[in-house]
C-alpha positions in Angstrom: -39.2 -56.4 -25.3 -37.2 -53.4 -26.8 -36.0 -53.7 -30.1 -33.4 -51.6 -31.7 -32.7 -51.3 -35.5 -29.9 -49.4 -36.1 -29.2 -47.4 -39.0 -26.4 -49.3 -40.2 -28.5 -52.2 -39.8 -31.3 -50.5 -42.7 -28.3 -48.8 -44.9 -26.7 -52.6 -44.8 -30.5 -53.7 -45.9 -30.2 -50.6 -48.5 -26.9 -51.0 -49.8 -25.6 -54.4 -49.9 -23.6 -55.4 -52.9 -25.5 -56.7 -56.2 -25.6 -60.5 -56.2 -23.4 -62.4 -59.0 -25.1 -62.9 -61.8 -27.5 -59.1 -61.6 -26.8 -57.2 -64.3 -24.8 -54.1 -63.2 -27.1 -51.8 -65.4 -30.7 -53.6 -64.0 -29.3 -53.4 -60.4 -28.3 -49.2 -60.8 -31.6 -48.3 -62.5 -32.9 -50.2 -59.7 -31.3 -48.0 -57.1 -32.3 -45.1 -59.3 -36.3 -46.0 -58.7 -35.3 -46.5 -55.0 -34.7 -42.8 -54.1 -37.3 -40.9 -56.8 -39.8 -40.7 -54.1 -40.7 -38.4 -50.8 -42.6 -39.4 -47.9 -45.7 -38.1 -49.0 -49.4 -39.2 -47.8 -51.0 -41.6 -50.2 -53.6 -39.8 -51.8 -53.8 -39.8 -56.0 -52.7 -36.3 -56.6 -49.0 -37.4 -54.8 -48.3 -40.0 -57.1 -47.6 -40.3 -60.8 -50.7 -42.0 -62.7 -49.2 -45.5 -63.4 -47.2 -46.1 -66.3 -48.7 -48.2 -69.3 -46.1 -51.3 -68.4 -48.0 -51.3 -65.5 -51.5 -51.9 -67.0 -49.3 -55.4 -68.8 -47.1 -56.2 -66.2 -47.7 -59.6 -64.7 -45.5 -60.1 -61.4 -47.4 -59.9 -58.3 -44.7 -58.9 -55.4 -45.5 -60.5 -52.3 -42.7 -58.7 -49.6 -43.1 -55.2 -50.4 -42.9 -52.8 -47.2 -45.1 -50.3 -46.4 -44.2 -47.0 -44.5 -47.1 -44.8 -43.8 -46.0 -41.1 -43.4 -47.7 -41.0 -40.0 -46.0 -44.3 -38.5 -42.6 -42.8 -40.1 -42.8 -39.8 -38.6 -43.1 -41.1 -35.0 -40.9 -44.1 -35.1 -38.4 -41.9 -34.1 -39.7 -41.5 -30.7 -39.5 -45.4 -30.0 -36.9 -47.0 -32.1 -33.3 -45.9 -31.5 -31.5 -45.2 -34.3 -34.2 -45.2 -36.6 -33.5 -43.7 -40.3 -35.9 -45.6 -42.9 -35.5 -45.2 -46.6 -37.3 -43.0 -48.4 -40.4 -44.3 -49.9 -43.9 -43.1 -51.3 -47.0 -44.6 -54.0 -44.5 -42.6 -56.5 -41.4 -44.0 -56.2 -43.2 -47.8 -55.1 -45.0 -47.7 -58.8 -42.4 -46.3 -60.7 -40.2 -49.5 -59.2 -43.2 -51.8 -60.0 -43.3 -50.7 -63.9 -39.9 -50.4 -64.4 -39.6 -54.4 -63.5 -43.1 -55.5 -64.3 -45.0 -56.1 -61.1 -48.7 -55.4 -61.7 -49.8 -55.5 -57.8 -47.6 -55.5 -54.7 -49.0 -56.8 -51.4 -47.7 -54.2 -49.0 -47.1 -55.0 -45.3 -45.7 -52.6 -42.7 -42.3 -51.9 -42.3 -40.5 -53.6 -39.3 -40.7 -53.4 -36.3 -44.3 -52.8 -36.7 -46.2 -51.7 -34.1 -45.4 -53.2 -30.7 -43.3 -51.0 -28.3 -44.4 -52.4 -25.0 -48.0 -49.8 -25.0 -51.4 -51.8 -26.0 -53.4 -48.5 -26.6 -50.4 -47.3 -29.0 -50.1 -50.8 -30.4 -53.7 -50.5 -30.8 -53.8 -46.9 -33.0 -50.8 -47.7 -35.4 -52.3 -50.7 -36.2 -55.3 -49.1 -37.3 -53.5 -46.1 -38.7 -51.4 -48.7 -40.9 -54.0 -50.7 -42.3 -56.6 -47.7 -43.2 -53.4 -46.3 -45.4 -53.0 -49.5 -46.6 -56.4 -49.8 -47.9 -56.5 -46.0 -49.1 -53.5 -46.4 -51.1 -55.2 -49.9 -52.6 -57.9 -47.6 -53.1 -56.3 -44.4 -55.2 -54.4 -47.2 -57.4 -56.6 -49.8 -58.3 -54.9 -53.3 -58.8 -51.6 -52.1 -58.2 -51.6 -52.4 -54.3 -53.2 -55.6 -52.0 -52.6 -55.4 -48.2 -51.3 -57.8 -46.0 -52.8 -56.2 -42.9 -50.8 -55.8 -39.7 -51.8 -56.9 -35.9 -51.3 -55.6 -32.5 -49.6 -58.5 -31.3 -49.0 -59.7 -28.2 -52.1 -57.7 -27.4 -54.5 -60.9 -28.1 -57.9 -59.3 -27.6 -56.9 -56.2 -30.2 -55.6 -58.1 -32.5 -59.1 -60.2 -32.6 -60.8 -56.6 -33.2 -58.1 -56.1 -35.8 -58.9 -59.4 -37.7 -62.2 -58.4 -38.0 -61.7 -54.9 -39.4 -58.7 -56.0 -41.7 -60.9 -58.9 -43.1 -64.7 -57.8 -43.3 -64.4 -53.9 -43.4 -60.9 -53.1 -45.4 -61.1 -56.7 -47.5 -57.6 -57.0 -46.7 -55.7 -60.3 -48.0 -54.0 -61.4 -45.0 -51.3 -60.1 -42.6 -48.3 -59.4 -42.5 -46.7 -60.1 -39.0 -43.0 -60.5 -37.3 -41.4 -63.4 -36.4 -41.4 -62.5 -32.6 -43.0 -59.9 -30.3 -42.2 -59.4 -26.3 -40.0 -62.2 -26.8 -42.1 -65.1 -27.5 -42.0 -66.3 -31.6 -45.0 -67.1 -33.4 -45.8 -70.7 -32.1 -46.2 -69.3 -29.0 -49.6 -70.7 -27.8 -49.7 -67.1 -26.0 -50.7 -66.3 -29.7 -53.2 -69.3 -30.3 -56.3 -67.8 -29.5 -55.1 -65.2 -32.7 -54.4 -68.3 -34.9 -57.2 -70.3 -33.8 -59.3 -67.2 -35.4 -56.9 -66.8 -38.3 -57.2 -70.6 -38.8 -61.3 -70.4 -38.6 -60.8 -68.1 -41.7 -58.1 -70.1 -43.7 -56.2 -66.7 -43.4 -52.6 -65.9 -45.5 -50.3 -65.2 -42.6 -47.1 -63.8 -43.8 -43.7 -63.1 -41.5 -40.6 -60.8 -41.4 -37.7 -61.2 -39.5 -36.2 -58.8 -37.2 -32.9 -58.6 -34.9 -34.4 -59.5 -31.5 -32.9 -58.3 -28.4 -32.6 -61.9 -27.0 -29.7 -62.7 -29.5 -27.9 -60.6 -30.4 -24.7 -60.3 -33.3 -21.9 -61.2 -31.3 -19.5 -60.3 -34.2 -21.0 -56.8 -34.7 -17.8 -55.2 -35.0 -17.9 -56.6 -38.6 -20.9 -57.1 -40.3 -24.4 -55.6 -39.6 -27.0 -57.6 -37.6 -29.2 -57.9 -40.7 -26.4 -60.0 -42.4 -26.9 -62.7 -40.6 -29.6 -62.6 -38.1 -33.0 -61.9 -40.1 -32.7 -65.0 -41.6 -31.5 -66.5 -38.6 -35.0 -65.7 -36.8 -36.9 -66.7 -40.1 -35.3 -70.2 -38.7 -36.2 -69.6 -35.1 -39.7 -68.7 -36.2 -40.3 -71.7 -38.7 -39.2 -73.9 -36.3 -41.4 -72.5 -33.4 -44.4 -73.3 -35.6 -43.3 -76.9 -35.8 -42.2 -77.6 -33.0 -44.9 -76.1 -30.8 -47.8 -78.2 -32.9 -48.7 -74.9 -33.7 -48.4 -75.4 -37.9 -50.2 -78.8 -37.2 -53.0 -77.8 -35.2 -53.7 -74.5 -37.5 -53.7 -76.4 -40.6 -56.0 -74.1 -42.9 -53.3 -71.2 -42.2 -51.8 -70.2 -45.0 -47.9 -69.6 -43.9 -45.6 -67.4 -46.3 -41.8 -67.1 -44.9 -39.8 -64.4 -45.9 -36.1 -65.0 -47.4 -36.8 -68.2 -48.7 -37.1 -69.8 -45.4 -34.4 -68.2 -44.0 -31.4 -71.1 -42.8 -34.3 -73.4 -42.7 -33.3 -75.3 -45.9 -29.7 -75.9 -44.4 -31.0 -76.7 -41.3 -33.6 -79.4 -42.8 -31.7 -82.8 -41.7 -31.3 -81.3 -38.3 -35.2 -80.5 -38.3 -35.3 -84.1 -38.9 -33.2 -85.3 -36.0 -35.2 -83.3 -33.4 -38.0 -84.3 -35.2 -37.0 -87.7 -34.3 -36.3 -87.0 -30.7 -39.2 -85.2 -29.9 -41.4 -86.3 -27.0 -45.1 -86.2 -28.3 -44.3 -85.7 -31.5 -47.6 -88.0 -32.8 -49.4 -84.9 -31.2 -47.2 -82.1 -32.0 -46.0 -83.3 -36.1 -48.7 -85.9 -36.9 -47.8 -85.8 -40.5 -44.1 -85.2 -39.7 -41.9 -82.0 -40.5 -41.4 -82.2 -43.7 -44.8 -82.6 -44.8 -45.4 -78.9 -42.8 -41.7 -77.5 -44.6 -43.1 -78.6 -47.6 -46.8 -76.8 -47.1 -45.3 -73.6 -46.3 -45.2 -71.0 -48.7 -41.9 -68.9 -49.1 -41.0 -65.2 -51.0 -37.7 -64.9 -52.2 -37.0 -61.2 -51.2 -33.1 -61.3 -50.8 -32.8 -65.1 -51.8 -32.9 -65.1 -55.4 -29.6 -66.0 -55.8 -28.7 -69.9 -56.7 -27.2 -71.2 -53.6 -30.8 -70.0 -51.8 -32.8 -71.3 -54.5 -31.1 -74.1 -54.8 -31.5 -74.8 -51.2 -35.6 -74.0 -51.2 -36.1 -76.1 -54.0 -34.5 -79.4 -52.4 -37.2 -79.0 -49.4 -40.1 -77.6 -51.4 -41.9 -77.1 -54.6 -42.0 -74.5 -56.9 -45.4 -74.0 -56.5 -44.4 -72.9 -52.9 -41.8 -70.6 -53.9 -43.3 -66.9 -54.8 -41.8 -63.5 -56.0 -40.8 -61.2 -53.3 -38.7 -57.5 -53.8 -38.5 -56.6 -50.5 -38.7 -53.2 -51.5 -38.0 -50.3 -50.8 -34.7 -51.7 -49.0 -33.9 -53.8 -52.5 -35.0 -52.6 -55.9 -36.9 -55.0 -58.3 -34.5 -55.2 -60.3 -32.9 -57.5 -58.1 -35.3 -60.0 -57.7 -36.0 -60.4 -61.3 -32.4 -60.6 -62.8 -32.2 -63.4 -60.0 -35.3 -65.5 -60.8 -33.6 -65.3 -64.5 -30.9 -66.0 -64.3 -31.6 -69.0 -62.4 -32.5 -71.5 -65.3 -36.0 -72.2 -64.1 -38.6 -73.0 -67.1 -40.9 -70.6 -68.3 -44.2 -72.3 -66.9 -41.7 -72.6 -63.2 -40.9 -69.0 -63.5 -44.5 -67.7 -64.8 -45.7 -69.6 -61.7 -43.2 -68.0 -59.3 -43.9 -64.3 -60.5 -47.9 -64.6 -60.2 -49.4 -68.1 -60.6 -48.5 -69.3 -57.1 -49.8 -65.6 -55.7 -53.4 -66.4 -57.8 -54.1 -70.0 -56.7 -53.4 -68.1 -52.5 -55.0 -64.5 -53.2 -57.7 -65.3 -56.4 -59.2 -62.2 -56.5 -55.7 -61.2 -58.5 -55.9 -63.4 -61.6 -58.3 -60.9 -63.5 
């Protein structure tokens, strides 16, 4: 399936307007931390030794994207349009200690690393997670790695589990919501999950703007506005629907965006839930039980309508901190967890505790 991200689609990621409630001055030095870096390989000597917030900063940022120089430099020749922000260890840290975020969990930029070629699909995938793991290497605790896959390409991705997991000690993956068209409850995919299940893996998704659907009112607003979260929704309710979050129970599901539309959408979850054929076999413990399992980041969804939303459909102990950088600063994300109102044990829970009970080898 060809996938197109446009650049207006990444500057609208880049450059939306501060949410109500963000301090103007948090949200600009923000944006200020956003362009301080080059693409540069990730070695120690090209990034600054990390500042001394860093060594007492707490946060632990689950959605923070990951551009290898390599992957950057040929994207180009298979995405139309294609014109990432700028991004490197310097400018990543410098972001992390200026809002304090002791580790990020990097997973590759969108749209990954499916364009239609199983031996290319193949090599990026390794390419991306040995940077991953080298940059987790030169900067010790400040970077974990949700790994990425070769999907649909089921028999690579199997070799990549294994090399992400026992070899690079990776802590989970980092997918899309969709490739060639088919969304992650696919059972194209279950021989991947049945694996990932085996090993009660973390399995966390991004959205993208899929060729099947299209913005019809494009002439407006960029795709990203409203169709990430959108196919957040789609995805989510793939996994539901399909028995696929039922029968791979020891998955570990993170969704970006908190959820997406999904909260909205819950009673109407509920009414197909209701008309379902099978659904003893597909939901045996119903979908809300699964909505309330999942795990969600809230990159982009820190503001209180979203939050508000989340937290009528799931616990805080689902709900963890996300930045979604380098397309949003941190700054972002933290002046929206604050402002919220949540208490400090809710909030010291979202920014790391949640991240330590899923990932333990973070709470030192």
């Amino acid at each position: 399936m060809k996938i197109e991200i446009t650049h207006n689609d990444l500057a609208n990621e880049r450059a939306a307007t501060p949410l109500s409630g963000i301090p103007r001055r948090s949200f600009l030095a923000g944006l200020a931390a956003l362009g301080a870096g080059t693409l540069l390989p990730g070695c120690a000597t090209d990034a600054m030794t990390p500042a001394a917030t860093g060594a007492t900063a707490r946060r632990i940022d689950i959605h923070h994207h990951l551009m290898p120089p390599k992957y950057v430099a040929e994207l180009s020749q298979h995405v139309k349009g294609e014109n990432p922000p700028r991004w490197s260890p310097a400018s990543s840290i410098e972001d992390m200690d200026k809002n304090g975020i002791a580790t990020s969990i990097t997973s590759l930029m969108q749209p990954q690393v499916w364009f239609g070629d199983v031996a290319l699909g193949r090599r990026l995938a390794r390419e991306s997670n040995d940077y991953a793991a080298t940059i987790a290497r030169d900067y010790p605790g400040r970077y974990g790695t949700f790994a990425t896959l070769p999907l649909p390409d089921v028999e690579g991705s199997l070799r990549e589990i294994e090399y992400a997991l026992d070899v690079l000690k990776a802590d989970g993956f980092g997918l899309m919501t969709s490739y060639a068209g088919k969304y992650l409850g696919d059972p194209a995919f279950w021989p991947v999950w049945e694996e990932l299940n085996r090993r009660k893996a973390i399995v966390y998704n991004h959205p993208l703007s899929v060729e099947c659907c299209r913005n019809p009112v494009a002439q407006y607003i960029q795709n990203s506005a409203i169709e990430y979260a959108t196919d957040t929704t789609r995805m989510i309710a793939s996994l539901l629907f399909s028995g696929a979050a039922a029968r791979f129970p020891d998955i570990r599901w993170i969704h970006s965006h908190s959820g997406g539309t999904m909260p909205f959408l819950y009673s109407r979850f509920m009414r197909q839930e209701a008309s379902t054929k099978n659904r003893e076999q597909l939901l045996p413990n119903g979908v809300s039980f699964e909505i309330k399992k999942f795990y969600y980041d809230t990159a982009q969804a820190n503001h209180a309508g979203a939050l508000a939303a989340l937290l009528k459909v799931a616990a805080v102990s689902q709900v963890m901190f996300g930045t979604d950088f380098p397309y949003r600063p941190g700054a972002e994300a933290v002046a929206g967890l604050t402002a919220y109102g949540f208490t400090p044990s809710e909030l010291a829970a979202i920014d790391r505790g949640n991240a330590v009970r899923l990932m333990p080898r973070w709470k030192a």
